[in-house]
C-alpha positions in Angstrom: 40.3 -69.5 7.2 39.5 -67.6 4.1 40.0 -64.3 3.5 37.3 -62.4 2.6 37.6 -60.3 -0.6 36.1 -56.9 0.1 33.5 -55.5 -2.4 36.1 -52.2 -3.3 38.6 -55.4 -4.4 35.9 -57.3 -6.4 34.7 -53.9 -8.0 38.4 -53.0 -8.7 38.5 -56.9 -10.1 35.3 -56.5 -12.4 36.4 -53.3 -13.5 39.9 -54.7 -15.3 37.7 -57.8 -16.5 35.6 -55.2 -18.7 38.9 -53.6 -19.8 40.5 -56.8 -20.3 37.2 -57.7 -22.3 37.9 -54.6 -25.0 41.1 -56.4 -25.2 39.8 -60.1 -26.0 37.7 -58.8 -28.5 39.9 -58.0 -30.7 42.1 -61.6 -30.0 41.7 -64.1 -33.2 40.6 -67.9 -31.9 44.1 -68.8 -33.1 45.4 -66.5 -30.5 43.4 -67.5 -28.0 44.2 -71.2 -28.5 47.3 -70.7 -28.2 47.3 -69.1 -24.8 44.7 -72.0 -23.7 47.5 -74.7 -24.9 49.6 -72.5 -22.2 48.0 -72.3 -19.6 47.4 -76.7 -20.5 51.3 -76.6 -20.0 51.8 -74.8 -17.3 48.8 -77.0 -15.1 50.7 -79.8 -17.1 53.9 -79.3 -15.3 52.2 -78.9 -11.7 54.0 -81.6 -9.8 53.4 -83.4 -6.5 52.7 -80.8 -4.4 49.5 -80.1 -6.3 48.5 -83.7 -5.7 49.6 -83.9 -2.1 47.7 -80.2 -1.4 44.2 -81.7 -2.9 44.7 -84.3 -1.5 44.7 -83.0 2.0 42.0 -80.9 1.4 39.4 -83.0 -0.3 40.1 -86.8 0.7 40.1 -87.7 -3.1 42.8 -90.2 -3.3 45.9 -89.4 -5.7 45.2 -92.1 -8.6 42.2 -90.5 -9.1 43.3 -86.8 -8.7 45.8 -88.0 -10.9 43.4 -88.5 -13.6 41.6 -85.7 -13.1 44.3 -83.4 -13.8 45.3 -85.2 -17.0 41.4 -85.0 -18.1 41.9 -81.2 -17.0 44.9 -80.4 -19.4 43.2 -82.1 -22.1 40.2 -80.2 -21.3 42.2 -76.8 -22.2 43.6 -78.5 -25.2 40.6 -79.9 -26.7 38.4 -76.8 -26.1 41.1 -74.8 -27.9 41.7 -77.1 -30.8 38.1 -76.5 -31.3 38.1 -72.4 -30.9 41.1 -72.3 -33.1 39.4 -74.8 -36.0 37.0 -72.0 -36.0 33.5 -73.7 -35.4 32.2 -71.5 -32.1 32.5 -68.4 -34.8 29.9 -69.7 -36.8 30.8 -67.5 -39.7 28.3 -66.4 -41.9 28.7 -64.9 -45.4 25.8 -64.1 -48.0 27.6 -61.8 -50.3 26.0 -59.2 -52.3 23.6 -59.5 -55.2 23.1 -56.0 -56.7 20.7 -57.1 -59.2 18.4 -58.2 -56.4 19.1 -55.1 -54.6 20.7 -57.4 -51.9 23.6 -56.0 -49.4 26.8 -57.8 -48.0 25.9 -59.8 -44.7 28.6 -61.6 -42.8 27.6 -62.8 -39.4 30.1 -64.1 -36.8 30.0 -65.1 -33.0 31.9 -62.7 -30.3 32.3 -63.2 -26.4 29.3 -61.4 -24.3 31.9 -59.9 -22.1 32.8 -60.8 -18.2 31.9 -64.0 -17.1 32.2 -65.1 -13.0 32.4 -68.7 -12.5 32.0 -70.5 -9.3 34.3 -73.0 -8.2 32.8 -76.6 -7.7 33.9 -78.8 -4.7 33.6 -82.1 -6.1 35.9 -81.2 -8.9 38.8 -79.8 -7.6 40.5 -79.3 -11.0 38.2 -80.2 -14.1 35.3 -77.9 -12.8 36.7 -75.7 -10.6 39.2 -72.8 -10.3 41.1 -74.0 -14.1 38.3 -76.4 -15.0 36.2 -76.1 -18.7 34.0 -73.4 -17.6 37.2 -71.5 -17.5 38.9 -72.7 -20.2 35.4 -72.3 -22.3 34.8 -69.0 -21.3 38.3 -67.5 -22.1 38.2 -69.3 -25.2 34.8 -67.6 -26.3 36.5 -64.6 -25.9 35.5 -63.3 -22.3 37.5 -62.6 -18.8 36.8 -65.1 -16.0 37.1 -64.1 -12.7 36.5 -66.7 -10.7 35.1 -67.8 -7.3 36.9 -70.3 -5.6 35.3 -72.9 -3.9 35.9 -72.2 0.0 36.8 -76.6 0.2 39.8 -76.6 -1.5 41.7 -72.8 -1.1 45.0 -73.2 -1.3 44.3 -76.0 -4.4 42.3 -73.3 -6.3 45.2 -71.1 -5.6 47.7 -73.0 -7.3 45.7 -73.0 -10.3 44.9 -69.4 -10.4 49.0 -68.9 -10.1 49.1 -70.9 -13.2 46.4 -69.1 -15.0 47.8 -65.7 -14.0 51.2 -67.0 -15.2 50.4 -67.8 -18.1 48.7 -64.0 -18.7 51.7 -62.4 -17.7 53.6 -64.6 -20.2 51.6 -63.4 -23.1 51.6 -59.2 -22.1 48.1 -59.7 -21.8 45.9 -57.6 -19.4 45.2 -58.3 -15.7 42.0 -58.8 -16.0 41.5 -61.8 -18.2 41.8 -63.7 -15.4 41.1 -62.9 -11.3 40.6 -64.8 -8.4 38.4 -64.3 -5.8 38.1 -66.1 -2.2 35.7 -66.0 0.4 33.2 -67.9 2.2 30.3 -65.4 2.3 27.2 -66.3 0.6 27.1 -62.4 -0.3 30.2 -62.2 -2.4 28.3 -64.5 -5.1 25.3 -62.6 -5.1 27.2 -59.6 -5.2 29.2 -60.6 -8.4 26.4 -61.9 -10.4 24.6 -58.4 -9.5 27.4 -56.2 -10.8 26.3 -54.7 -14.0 29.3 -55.1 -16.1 29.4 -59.0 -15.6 27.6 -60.9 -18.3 27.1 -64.1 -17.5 27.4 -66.9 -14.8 29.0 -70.5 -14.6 27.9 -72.8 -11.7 28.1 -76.7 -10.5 26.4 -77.4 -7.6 23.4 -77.7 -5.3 20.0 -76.8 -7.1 19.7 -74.1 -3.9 23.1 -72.0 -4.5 22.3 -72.2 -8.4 18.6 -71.2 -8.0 19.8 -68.2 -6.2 22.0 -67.0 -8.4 19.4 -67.8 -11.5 16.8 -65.3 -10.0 19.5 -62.8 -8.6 20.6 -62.9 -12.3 17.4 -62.4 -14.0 16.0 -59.8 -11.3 18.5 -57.5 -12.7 18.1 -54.3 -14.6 19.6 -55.8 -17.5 19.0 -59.3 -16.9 22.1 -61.9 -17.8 22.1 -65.7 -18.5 23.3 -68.7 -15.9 24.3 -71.7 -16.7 23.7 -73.5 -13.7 24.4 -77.1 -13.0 22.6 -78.0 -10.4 21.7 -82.0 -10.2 20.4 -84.9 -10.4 18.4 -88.0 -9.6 19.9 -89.6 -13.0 17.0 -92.6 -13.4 17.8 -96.2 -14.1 14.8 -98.4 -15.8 15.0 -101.2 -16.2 13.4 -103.7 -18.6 12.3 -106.9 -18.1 13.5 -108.7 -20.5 17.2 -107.5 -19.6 16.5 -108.2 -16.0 15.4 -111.4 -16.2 18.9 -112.1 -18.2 21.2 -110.1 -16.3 19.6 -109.3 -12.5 22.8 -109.7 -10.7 25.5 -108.4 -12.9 23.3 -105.2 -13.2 22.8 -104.9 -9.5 26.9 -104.5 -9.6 27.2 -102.4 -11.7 24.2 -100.0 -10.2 26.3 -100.3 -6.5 29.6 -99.1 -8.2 27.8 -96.6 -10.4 26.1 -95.1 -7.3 28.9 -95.6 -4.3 31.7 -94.3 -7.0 33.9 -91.4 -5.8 31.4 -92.1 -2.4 28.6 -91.0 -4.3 29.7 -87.5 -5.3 28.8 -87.5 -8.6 26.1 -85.4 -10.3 25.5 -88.5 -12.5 25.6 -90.6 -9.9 22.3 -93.2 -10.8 19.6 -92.2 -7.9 16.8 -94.2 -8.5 16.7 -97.4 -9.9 12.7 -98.0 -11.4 11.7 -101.9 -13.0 8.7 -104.0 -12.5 7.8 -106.0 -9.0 8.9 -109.7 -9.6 11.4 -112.5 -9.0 14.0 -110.4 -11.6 13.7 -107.1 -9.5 14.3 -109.6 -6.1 17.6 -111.1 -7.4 18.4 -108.1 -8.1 18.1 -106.3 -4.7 19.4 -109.6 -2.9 22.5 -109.6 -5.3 22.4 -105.3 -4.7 21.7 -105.7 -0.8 25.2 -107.9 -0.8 27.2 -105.1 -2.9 26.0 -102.4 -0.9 26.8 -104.5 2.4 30.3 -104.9 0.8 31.3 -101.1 0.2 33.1 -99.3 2.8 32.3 -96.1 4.0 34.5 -93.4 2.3 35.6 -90.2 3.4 33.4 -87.2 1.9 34.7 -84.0 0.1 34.2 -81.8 3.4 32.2 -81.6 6.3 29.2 -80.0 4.6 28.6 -82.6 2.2 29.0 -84.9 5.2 25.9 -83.2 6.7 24.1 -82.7 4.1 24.3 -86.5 2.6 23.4 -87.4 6.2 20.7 -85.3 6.3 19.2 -85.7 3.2 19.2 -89.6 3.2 18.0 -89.4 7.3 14.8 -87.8 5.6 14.2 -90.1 3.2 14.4 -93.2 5.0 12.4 -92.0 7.6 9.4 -91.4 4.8 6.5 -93.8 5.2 6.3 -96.8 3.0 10.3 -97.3 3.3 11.9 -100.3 3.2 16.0 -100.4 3.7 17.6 -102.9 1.5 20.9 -102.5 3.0 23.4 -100.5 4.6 27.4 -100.7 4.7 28.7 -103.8 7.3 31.6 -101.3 8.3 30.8 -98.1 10.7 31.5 -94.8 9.2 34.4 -93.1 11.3 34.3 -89.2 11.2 34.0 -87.7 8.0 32.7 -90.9 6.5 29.5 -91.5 4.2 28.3 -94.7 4.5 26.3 -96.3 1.4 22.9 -97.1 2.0 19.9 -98.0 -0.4 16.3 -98.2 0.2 12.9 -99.7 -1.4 9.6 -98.5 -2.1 6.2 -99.1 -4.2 5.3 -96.7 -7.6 2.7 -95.2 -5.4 4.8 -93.6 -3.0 6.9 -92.7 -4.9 4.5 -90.6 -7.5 2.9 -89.1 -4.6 5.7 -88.3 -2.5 8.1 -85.9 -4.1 10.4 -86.1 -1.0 11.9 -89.2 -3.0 12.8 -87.6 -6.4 14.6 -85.0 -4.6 18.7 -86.1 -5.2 20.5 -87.1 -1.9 24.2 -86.2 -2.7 25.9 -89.1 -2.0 26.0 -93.3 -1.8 22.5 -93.6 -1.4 19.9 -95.0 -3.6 15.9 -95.3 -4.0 15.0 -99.0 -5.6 11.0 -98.5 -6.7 8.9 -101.4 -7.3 6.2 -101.6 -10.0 2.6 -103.3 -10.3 2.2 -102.8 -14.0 3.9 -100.8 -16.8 1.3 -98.3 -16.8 3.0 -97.1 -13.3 6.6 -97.0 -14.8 4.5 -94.7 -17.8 3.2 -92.7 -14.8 6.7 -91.9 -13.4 8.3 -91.6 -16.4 5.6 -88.6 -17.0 6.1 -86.9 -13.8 9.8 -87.2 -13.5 11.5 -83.7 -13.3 14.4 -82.8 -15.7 17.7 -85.0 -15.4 21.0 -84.8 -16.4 20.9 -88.5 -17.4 18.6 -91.3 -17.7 19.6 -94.9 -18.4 17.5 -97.8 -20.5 18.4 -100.7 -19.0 17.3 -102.9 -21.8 17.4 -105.3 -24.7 16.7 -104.5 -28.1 13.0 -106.2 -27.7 12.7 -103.9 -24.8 13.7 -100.7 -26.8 10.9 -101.5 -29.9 8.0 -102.9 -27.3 7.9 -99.3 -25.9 8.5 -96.6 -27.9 6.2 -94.3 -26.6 8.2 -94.5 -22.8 11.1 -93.9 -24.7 10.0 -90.8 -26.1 8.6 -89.2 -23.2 12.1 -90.3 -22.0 13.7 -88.3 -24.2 12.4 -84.8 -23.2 13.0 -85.4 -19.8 17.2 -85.6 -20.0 19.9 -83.9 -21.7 21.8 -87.7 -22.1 20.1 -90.9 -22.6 21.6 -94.3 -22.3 21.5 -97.5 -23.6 23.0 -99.7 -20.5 26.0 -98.8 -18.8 25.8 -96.1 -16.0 25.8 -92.7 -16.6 29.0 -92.1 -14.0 32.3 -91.2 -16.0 31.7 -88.2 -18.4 33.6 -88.3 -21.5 34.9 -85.0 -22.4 34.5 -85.1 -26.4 31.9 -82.8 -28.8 29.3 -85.4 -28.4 28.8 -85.5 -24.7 25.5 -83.3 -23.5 26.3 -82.6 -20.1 23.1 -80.5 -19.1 19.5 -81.0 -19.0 16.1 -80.1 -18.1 15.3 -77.5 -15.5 15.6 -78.0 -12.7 18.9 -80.2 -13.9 20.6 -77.3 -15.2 19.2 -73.4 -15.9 19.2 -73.8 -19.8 19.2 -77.2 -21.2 20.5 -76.2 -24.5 23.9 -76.1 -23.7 26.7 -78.3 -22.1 29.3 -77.6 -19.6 31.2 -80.8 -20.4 32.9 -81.0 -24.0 34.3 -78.5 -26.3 30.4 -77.2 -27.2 30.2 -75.4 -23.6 32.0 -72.6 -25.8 29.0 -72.0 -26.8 27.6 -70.5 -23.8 29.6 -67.5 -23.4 29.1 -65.8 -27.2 26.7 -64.0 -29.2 26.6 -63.0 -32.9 27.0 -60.1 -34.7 26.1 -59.1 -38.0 28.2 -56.5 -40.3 26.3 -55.0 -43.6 28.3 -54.1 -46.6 31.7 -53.2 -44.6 34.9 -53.0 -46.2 37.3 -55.7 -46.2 39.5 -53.8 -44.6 37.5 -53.6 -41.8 36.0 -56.7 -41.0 37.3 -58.9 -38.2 39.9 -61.9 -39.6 37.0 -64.5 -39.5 34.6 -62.9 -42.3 37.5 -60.8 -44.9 37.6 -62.6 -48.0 41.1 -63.6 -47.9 40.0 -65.7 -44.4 43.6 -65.2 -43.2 42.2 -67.7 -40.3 41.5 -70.6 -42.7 38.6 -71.6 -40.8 35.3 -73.0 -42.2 32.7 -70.8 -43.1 29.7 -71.0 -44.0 29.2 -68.9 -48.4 25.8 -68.5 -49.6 24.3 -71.3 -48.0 27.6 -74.0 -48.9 30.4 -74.5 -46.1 34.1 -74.0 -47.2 37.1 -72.7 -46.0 38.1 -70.8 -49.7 39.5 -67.4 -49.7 36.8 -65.4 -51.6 38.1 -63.7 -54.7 35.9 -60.4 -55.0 37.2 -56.5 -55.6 37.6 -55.2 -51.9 36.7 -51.5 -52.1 
């Protein structure tokens, strides 16, 4: 059992993040990088009894927790190869034209102060306690105080000890980094109610981000979430591809959806292609995959229920067909994979079935014409991912699907599944509401930085004065951006 933190310890917490902030603010990105190449170290060095503690508390098994933490460290090095290059400054410099009657304007990004980030359970180390929200945040500049995720305490502990580490280490101030625990409902609400915190990181269900969305923006002073919050993550599928490749697609859709038992927020929901001896060969090649995948043990007992729950209330919708189920029984804790089958019409008017069901379950949707796949294309919500199955002559036969495609997701793919999240600049892991809270950002990749800063502009300041990133001798050597041309050039002008 959890202890709960008391609101006198979270205000006590919040109060030495908004010190700690004053602090930060004054850190270069070179300095901050090089504490986030730290604290990479110190998670670097955490040995088997991390493994064997997550392990126990989430099910994952160790090849792939092992993984994950490597994808972890390289998260903190990655993100802080990118803050110390410079780029999440943005630095701005239109120097001064006195003939024009034009001042000195230098423009930089700083950290908006505090940020709370909530723990996710499906991630025990790459989104949770040290995952890149963390690592993002503290590289933008701000504190983190953290909410760990009630699944996987005494995992989330071991991190935070290496976090906290790691701030002792440097003489830095207590606050850059807390951790709070507690299973309450209220000690989230409460946090991202506190006036001095600035902003909210979150990964999981669309109701717990919601929630903290409109607590956030019913404030006094209203602050942003980035909420990630799901996903029905579309497949369609074109006929010319299907026709070519039914069965080999149908396995890859049943890994794709039953990977990690179906606890993926990119996990392909709903798989959408025309009615026809393709789309039969490939649910009889899909119906002997899913058959052929055994039941897996969930993350913890709520995602249990709520995966049974969820895909209970789907099946049960009228106009259902179940393609197949796993041969073996589910033993306690289990999630068995199951997917089912149903006509365009249904699914447009029933909106039960583009709700996600977190877990190894999956919605195949049959199609009379193309107009219909138009139709759902149309009405579909905002996703994290869609996926063209297709071949070129697919692609350039429908151009105006693909457009409409393309405002409905913040990552679109050419084949492949979307499962497996590369973390790297390019990757957009965020979408449309109700996908994510803002879909101009990404929590994967070293861009999340972006999230947690805001610029600042200085007029005709002294040299002297002027943060590392805009003097003119740019003691940082970072790329900035000199009356419209981008260079990294110490700027030769009489400092006064």
């Amino acid at each position: 059992m959890m202890e709960e933190t008391s609101t006198q310890n979270i205000d006590r917490r919040i109060q030495k993040a908004a010190e700690a902030f004053q602090f930060l603010k004054n850190t270069t990105v070179t300095e901050r990088a090089e504490f986030m190449n730290a604290v990479a170290d110190q998670i670097e060095v955490l040995g088997v009894e991390l493994l064997e503690v997550t392990h126990q508390e989430t099910s994952l098994p160790l090849a792939r927790l092992i993984g994950e933490k490597a994808r972890t460290v390289g998260q903190w090095r990655s993100y802080a190869k990118a803050v110390a290059s410079g780029i999440y400054t943005e630095a701005r410099i239109d120097l001064a034209q006195p003939e024009k009657q034009k001042g000195d304007l230098r423009k930089y990004n700083v950290g908006i102060g505090p940020v709370v980030v909530f723990g996710a359970s499906n991630f025990p180390f790459a989104f949770s306690t040290a995952g890149g929200d963390t690592a993002s945040a503290i590289g933008a500049g701000c504190p983190v105080i953290i909410k760990a995720h009630p699944a996987h305490p005494k995992t989330s502990q071991i991190m935070a000890d290496a976090i906290t580490a790691v701030v002792k280490a440097f003489g830095w101030p207590e606050g850059v980094f807390s951790h709070i625990t507690g299973t309450s409902y209220e000690i989230g609400g409460y946090l991202t109610q506190h006036e001095d915190i600035r902003a909210v990181a979150f990964t999981g269900s669309f109701n717990g981000g919601k929630a903290l969305f409109d607590i956030a923006n019913s404030r006094e002073n209203p602050i942003p979430v980035f909420a990630e919050m799901g996903s029905i993550n579309p497949v369609f599928a074109f006929q010319n591809l299907l026709e070519n490749k039914a069965e080999a697609l149908a396995k890859e859709y049943s890994t794709s959806l039953t990977l990690g038992a179906g606890q993926f927020c990119t996990n392909p929901g709903v798989f959408i292609a025309l009615k026809g001896k393709a789309l039969d060969r490939f649910i009889n090649a899909l119906k002997e995959e899913i058959q052929n995948v055994a039941p897996a043990t969930m993350l913890h007992k709520g995602i249990l229920e709520s995966f049974e729950k969820n895909r209970n209330i789907a099946t049960e919708q009228t106009d259902i067909e179940i393609i197949a189920s796993s041969n073996t029984d589910a033993e306690n804790d289990q999630g068995s994979a199951s997917v089912i089958k149903t006509n365009a019409k249904t699914f447009l008017n029933n909106p039960v079935l583009s709700e996600e069901v977190f877990g190894p379950f999956g919605i195949v949707v049959a199609c009379e014409t193309d107009e219909e796949i138009m139709k759902i294309a149309q009405q579909l919500k905002g996703q994290l991912t869609i996926t063209i199955a297709a071949t070129d002559e697919d692609v350039r036969n429908n151009p105006i699907l693909i457009n409409i495609l393309k405002d409905k997701c913040g990552r679109l793919l050419f084949n492949g599944m979307p499962t497996g999240v590369e973390v790297v600049y390019a990757m957009q892991h965020g979408g449309p509401f109700p996908s994510t809270t803002d879909s101009r950002f990404t929590s994967v990749g070293p861009d999340a930085v972006k999230r947690f800063v805001r610029p600042v502009s200085f007029q005709n300041w002294p040299d002297e004065f002027l943060p590392d990133e805009l003097k003119n001798g740019n003691p940082l050597q970072i790329s900035r951006m000199v009356d419209g041309v981008m260079n990294s050039e110490s700027l030769k002008l009489q400092t006064t």
